[in-house]
N, C-alpha and C positions, 0 to 999 in steps of 0.2 A: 398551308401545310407546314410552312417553315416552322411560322410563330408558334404553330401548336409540337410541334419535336422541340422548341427550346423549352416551353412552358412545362413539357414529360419531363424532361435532361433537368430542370431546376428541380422541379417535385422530387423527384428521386434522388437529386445530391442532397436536399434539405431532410429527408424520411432517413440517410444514412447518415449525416451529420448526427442525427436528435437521437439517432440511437447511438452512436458513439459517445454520446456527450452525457446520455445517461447513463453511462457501466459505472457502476461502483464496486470500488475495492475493497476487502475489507483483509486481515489479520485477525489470529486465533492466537491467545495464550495457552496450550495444552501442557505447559507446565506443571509440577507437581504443588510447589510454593512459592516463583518468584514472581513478586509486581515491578512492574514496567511503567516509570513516572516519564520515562523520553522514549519515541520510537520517532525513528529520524530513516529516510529514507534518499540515497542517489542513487544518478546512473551507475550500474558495477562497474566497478574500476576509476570511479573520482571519489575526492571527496570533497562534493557541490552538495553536500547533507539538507535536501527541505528540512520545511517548519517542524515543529514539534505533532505528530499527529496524535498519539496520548489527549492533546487539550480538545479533539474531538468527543473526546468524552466527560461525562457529566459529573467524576470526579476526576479529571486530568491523568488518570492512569489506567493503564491495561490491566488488568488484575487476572488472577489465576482462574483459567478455563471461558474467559470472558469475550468477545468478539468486541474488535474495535475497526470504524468504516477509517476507510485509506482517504483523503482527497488530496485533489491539486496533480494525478499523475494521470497519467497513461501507459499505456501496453509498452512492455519491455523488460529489461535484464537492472534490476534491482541490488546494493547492496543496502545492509539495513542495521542500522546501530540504534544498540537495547541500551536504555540507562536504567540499570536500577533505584530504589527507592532510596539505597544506602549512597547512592552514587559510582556503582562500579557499571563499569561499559563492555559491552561485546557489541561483536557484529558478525551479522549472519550473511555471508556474501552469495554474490550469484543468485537471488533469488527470483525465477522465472514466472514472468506473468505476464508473457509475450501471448498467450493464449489463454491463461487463468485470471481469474478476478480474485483469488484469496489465497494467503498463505499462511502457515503455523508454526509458531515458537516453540519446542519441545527441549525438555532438559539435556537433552544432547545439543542441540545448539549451542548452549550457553555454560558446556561442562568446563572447558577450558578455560575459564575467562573469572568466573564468579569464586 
């Protein structure tokens, strides 16, 4: 009876693992015109900036109204630096996905900045 309660307790940490480990993220450009050649994402409040996630896609940038997949993070409080094409930077802080799998760039994000 033992061995069969450990063999349930493994099955069902490995079935939660495999679904945690397949969420995927992804970001919205709902901008009107700006392309996004850097999207760089840390914990809010460092700046421990990951990889470029822009090179997730097939031409290296988020482009206007296009969906681009997040990897390499998990569930949490997000800050996120936009590089533009021209090379100007913003960052969109605080961004929550403690619960969500996606989030959106809109012209108001990036009013101040560009």
């Amino acid at each position: 009876m033992r061995r069969v309660l450990q063999v349930a307790c493994m099955l069902v940490a490995a079935s939660c693992g495999a679904a945690a480990a397949g969420e995927r993220f992804f970001v919205y450009n709902l901008t009107t015109s700006t392309e996004f050649t850097g999207v760089f994402l840390a914990p809010a409040g460092t700046q421990s900036w990951g990889s470029n996630q822009a090179l997730n896609d097939k031409d290296h940038s988020l482009d206007v109204t296009e969906r681009l997949s997040i990897t390499g993070i998990e569930h949490g409080q997000f800050d996120v630096k936009l590089q533009t094409e021209k090379g100007r930077t913003c960052v969109k802080s605080n961004v929550d996905l403690t619960k969500e799998t996606s989030f959106d760039i809109r012209d108001t994000d990036i009013a101040g900045c560009l």
